[in-house]
Backbone atoms as SQL, in Angstrom:
CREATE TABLE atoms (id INTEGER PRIMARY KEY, chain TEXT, resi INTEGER, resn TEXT, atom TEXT, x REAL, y REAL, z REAL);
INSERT INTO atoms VALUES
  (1, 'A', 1, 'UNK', 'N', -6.758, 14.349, 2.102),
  (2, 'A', 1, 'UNK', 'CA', -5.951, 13.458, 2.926),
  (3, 'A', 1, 'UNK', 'C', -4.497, 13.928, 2.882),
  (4, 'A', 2, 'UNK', 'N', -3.995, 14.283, 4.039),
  (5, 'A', 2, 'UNK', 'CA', -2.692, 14.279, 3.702),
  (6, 'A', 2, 'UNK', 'C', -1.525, 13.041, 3.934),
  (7, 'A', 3, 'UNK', 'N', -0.437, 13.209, 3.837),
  (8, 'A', 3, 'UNK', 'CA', 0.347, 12.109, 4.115),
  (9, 'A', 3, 'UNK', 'C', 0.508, 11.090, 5.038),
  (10, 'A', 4, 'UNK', 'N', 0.329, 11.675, 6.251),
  (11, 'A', 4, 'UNK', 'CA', -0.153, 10.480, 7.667),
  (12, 'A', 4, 'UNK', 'C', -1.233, 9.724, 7.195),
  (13, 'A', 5, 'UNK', 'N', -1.998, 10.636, 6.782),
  (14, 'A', 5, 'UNK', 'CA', -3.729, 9.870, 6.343),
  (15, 'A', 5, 'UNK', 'C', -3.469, 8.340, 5.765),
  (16, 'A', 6, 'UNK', 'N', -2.399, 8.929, 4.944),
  (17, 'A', 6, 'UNK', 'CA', -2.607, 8.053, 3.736),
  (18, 'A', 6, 'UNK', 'C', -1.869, 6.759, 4.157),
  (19, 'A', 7, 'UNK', 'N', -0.719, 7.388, 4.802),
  (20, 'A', 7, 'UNK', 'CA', 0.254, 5.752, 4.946),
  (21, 'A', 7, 'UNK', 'C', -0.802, 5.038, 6.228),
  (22, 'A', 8, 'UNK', 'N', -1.414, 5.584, 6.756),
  (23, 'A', 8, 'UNK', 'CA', -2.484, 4.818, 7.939),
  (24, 'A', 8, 'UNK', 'C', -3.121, 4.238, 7.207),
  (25, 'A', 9, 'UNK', 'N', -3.984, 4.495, 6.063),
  (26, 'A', 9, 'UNK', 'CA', -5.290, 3.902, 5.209),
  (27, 'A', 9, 'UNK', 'C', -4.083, 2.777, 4.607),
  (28, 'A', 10, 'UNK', 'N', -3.143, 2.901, 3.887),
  (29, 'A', 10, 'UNK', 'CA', -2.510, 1.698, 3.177),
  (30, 'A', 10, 'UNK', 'C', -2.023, 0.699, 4.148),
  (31, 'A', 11, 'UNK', 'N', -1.683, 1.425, 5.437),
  (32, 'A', 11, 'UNK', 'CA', -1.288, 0.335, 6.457),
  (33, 'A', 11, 'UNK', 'C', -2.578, -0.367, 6.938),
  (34, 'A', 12, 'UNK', 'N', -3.386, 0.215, 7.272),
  (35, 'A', 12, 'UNK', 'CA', -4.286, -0.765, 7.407),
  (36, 'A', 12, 'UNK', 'C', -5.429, -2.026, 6.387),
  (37, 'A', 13, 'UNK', 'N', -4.889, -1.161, 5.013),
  (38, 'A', 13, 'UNK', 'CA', -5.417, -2.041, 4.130),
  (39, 'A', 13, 'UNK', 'C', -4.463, -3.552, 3.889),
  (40, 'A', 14, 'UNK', 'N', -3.243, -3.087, 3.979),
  (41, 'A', 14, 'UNK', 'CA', -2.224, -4.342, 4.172),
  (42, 'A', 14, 'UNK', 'C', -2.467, -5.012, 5.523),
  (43, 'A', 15, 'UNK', 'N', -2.577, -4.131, 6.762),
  (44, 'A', 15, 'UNK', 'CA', -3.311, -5.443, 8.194),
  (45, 'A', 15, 'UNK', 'C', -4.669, -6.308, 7.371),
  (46, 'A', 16, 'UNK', 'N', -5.027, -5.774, 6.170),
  (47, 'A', 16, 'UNK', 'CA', -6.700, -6.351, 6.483),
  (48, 'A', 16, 'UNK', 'C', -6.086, -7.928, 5.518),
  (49, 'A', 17, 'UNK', 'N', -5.124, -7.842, 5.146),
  (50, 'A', 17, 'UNK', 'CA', -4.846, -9.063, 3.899),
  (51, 'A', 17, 'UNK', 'C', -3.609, -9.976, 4.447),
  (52, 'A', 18, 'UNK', 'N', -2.834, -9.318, 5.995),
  (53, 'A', 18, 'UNK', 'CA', -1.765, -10.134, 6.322),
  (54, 'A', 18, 'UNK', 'C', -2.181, -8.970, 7.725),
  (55, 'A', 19, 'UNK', 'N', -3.014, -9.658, 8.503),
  (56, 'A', 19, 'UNK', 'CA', -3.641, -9.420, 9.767),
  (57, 'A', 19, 'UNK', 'C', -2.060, -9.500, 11.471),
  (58, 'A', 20, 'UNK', 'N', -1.367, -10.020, 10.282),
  (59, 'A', 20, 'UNK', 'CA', -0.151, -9.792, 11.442),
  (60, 'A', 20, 'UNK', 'C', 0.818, -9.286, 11.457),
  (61, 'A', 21, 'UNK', 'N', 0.614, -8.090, 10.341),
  (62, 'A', 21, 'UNK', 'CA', 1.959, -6.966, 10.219),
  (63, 'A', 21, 'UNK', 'C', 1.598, -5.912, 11.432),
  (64, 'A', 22, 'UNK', 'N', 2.846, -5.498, 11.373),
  (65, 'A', 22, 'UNK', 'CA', 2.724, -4.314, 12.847),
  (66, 'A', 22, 'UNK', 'C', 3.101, -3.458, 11.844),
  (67, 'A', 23, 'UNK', 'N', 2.661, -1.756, 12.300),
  (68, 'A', 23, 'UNK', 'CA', 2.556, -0.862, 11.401),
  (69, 'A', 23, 'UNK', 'C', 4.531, -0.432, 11.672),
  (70, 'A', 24, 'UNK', 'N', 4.641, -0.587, 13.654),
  (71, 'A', 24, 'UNK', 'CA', 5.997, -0.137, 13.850),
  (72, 'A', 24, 'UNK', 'C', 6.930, -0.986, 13.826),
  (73, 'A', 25, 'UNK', 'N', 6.938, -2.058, 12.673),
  (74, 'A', 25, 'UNK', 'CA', 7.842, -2.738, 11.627),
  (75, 'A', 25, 'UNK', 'C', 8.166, -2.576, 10.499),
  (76, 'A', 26, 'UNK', 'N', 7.059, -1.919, 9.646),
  (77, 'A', 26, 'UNK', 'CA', 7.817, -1.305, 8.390),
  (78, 'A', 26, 'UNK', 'C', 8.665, -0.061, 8.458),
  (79, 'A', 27, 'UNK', 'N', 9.435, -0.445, 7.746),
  (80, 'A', 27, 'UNK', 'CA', 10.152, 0.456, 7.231),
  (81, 'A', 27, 'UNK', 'C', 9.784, 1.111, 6.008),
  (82, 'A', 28, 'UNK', 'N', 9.685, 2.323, 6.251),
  (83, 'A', 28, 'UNK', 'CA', 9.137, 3.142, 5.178),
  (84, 'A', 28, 'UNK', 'C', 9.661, 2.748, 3.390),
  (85, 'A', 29, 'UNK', 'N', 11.303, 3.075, 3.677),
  (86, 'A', 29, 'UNK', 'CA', 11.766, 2.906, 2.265),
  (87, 'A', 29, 'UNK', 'C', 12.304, 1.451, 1.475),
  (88, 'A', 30, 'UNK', 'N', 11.764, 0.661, 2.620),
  (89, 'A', 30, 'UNK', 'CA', 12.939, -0.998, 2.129),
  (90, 'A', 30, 'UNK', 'C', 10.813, -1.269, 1.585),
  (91, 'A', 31, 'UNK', 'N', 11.575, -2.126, 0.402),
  (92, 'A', 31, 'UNK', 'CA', 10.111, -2.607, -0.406),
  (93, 'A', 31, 'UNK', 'C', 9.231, -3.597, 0.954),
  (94, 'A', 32, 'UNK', 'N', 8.111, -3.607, 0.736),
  (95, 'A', 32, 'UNK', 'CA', 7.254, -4.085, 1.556),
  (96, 'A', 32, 'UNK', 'C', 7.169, -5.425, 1.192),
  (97, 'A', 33, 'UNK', 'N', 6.960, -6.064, 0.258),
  (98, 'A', 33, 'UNK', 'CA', 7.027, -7.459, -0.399),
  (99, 'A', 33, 'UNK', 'C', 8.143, -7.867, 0.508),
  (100, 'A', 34, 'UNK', 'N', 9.334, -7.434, 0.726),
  (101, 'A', 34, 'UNK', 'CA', 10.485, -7.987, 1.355),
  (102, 'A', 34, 'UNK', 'C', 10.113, -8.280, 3.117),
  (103, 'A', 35, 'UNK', 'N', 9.421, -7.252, 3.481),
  (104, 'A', 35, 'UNK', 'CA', 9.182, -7.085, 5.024),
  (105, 'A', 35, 'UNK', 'C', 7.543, -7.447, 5.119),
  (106, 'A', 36, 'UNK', 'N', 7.159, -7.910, 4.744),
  (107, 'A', 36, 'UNK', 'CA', 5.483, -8.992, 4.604),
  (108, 'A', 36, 'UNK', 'C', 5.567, -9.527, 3.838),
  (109, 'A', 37, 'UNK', 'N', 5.151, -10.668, 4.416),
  (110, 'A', 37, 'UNK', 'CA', 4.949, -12.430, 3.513),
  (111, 'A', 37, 'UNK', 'C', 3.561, -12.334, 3.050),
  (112, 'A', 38, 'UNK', 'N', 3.578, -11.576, 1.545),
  (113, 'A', 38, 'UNK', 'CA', 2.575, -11.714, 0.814),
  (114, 'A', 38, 'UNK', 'C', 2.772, -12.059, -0.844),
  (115, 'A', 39, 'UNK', 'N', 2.431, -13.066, -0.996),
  (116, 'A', 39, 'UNK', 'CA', 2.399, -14.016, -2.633),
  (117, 'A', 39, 'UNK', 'C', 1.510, -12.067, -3.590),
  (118, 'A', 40, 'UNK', 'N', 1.689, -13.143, -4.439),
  (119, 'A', 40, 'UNK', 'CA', 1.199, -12.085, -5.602),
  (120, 'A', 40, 'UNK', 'C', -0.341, -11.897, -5.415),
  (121, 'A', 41, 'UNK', 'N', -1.020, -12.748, -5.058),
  (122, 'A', 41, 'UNK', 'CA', -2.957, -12.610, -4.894),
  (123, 'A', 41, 'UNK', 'C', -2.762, -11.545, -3.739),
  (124, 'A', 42, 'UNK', 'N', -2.037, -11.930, -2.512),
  (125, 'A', 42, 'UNK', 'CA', -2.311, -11.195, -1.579),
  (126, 'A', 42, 'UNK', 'C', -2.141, -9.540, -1.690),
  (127, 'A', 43, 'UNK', 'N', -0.651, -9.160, -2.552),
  (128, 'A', 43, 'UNK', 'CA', -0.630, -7.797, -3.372),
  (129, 'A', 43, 'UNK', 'C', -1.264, -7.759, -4.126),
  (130, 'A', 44, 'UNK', 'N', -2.287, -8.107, -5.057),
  (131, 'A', 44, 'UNK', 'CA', -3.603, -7.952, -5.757),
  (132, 'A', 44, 'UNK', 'C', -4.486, -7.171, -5.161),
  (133, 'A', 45, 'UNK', 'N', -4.498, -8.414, -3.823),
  (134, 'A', 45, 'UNK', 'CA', -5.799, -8.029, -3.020),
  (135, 'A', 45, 'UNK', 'C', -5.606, -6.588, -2.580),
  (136, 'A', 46, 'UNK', 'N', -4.264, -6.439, -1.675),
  (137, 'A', 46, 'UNK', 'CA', -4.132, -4.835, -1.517),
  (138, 'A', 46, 'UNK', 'C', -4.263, -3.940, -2.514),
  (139, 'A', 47, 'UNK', 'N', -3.915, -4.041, -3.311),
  (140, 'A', 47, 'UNK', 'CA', -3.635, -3.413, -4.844),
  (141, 'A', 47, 'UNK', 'C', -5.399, -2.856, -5.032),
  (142, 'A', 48, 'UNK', 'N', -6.659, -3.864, -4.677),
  (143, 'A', 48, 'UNK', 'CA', -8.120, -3.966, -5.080),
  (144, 'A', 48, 'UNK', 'C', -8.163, -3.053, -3.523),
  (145, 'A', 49, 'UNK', 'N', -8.117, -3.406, -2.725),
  (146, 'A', 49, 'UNK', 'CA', -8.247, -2.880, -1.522),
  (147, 'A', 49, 'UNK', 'C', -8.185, -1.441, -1.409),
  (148, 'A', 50, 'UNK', 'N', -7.314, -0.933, -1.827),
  (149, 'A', 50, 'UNK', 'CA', -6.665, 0.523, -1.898),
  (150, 'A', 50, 'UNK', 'C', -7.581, 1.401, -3.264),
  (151, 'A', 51, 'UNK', 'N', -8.112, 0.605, -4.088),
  (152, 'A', 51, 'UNK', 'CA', -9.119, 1.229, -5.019),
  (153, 'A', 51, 'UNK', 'C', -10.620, 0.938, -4.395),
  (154, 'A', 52, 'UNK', 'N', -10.925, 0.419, -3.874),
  (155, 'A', 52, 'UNK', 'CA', -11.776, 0.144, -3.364),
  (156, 'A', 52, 'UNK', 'C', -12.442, 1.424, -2.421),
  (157, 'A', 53, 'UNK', 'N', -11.106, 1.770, -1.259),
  (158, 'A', 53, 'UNK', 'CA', -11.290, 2.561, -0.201),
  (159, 'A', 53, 'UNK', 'C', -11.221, 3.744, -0.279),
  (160, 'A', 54, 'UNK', 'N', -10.336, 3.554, -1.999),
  (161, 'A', 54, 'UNK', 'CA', -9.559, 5.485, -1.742),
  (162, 'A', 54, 'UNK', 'C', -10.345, 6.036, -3.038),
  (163, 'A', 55, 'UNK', 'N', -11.052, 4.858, -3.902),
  (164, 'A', 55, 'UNK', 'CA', -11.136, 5.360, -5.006),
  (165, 'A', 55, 'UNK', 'C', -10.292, 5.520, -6.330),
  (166, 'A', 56, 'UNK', 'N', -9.406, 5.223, -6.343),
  (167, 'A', 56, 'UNK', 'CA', -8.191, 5.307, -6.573),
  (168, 'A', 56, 'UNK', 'C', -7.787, 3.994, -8.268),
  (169, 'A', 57, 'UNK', 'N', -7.984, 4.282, -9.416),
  (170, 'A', 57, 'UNK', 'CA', -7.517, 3.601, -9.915),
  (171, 'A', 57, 'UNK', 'C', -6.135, 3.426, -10.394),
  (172, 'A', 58, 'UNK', 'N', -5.182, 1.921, -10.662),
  (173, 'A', 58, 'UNK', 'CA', -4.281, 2.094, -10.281),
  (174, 'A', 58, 'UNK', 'C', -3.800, 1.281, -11.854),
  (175, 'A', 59, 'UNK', 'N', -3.852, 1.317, -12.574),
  (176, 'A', 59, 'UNK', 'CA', -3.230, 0.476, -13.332),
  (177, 'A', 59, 'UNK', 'C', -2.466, -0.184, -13.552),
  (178, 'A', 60, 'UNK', 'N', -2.127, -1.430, -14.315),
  (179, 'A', 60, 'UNK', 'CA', -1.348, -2.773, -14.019),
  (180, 'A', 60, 'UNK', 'C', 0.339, -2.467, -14.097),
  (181, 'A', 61, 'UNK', 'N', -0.057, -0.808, -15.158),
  (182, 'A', 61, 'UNK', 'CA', 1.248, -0.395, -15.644),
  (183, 'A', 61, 'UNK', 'C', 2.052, -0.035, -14.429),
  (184, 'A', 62, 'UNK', 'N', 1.702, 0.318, -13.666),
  (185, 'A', 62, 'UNK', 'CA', 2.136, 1.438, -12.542),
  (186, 'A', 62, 'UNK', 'C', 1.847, 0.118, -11.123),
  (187, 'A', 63, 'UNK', 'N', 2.058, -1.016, -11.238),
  (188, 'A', 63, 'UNK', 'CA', 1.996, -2.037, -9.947),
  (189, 'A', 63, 'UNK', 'C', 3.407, -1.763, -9.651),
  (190, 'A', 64, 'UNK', 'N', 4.334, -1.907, -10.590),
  (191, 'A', 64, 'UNK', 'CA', 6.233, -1.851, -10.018),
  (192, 'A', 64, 'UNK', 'C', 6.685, -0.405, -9.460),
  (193, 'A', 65, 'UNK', 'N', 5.778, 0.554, -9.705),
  (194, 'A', 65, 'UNK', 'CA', 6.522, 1.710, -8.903),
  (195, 'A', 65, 'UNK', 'C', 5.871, 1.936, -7.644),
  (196, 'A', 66, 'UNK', 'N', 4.999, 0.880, -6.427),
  (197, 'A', 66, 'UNK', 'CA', 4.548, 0.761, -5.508),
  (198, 'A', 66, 'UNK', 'C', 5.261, -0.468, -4.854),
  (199, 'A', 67, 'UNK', 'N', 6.438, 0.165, -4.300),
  (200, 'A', 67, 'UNK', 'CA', 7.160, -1.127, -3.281),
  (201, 'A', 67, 'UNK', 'C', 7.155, -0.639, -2.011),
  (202, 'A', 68, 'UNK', 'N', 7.433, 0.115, -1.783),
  (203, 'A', 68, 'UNK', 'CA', 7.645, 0.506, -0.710),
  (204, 'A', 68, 'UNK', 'C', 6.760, 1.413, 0.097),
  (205, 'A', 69, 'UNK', 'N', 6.323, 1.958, 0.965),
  (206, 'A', 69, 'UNK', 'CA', 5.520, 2.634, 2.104),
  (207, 'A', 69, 'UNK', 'C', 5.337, 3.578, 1.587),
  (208, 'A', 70, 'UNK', 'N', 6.947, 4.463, 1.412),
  (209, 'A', 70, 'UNK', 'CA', 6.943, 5.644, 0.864),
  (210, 'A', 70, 'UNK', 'C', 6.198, 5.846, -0.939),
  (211, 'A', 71, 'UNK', 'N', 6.353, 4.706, -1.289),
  (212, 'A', 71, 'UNK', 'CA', 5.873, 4.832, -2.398),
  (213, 'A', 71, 'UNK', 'C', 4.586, 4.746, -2.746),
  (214, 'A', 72, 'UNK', 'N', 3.890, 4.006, -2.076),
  (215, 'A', 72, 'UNK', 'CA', 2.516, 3.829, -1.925),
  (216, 'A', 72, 'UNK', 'C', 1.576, 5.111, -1.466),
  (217, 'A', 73, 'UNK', 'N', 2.330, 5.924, -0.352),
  (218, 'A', 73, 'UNK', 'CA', 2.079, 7.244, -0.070),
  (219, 'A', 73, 'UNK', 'C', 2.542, 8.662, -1.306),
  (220, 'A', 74, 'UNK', 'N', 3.043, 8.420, -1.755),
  (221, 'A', 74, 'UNK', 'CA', 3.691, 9.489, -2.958),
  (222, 'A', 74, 'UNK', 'C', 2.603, 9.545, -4.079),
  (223, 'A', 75, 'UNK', 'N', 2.499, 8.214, -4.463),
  (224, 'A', 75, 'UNK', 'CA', 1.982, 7.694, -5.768),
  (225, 'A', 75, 'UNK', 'C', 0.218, 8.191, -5.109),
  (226, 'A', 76, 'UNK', 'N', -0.222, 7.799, -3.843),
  (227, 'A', 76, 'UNK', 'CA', -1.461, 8.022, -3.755),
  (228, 'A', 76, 'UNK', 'C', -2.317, 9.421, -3.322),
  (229, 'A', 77, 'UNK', 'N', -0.598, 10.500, -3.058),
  (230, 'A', 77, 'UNK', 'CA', -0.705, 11.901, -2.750),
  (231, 'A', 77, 'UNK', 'C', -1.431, 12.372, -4.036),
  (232, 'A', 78, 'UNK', 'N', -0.345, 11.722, -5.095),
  (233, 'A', 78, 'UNK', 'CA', -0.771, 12.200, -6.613),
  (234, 'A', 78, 'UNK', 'C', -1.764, 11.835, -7.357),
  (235, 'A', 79, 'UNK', 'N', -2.224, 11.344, -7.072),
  (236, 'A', 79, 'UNK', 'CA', -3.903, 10.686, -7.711),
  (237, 'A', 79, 'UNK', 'C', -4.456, 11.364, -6.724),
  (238, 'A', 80, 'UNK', 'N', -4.687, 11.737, -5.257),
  (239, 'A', 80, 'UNK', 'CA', -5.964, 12.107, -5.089),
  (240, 'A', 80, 'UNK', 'C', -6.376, 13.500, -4.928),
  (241, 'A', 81, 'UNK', 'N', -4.746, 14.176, -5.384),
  (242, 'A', 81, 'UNK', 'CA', -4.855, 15.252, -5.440),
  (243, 'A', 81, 'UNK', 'C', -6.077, 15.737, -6.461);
């Protein structure tokens, strides 16, 4: 997967848990929590979502360095490498 891949698969795993984000509203580098109204279950759920799809385990340690778009794509370049 390369990088498009990836921010598409996380964007759409975040449409599947807050069905009314538009993909050409985020902003890549401003944290996503800030720009989607999602409580802590709902970032869970993505959080389960994204291991689920990608395979991908993510540990509880490593939830704060996934805020942002870009980060979610970086962090998931490097695991599936």
């Amino acid at each position: 997967m390369n990088n498009d891949d990836i921010r598409k698969e996380v964007v759409a795993l975040i449409r599947s848990v807050a069905p009314e984000v538009e993909e050409s509203d985020l902003a890549s580098s401003r944290p996503l929590r800030e720009q989607v109204d999602l409580d802590s279950m709902d970032w869970l759920k993505v959080i389960l979502a994204v291991h689920e799809k990608l395979h991908v385990d993510i540990p509880e340690a490593d939830y704060g360095k996934l805020r942002s778009l870009d980060d979610w794509v970086s962090y998931l370049c490097r695991r599936l490498a």
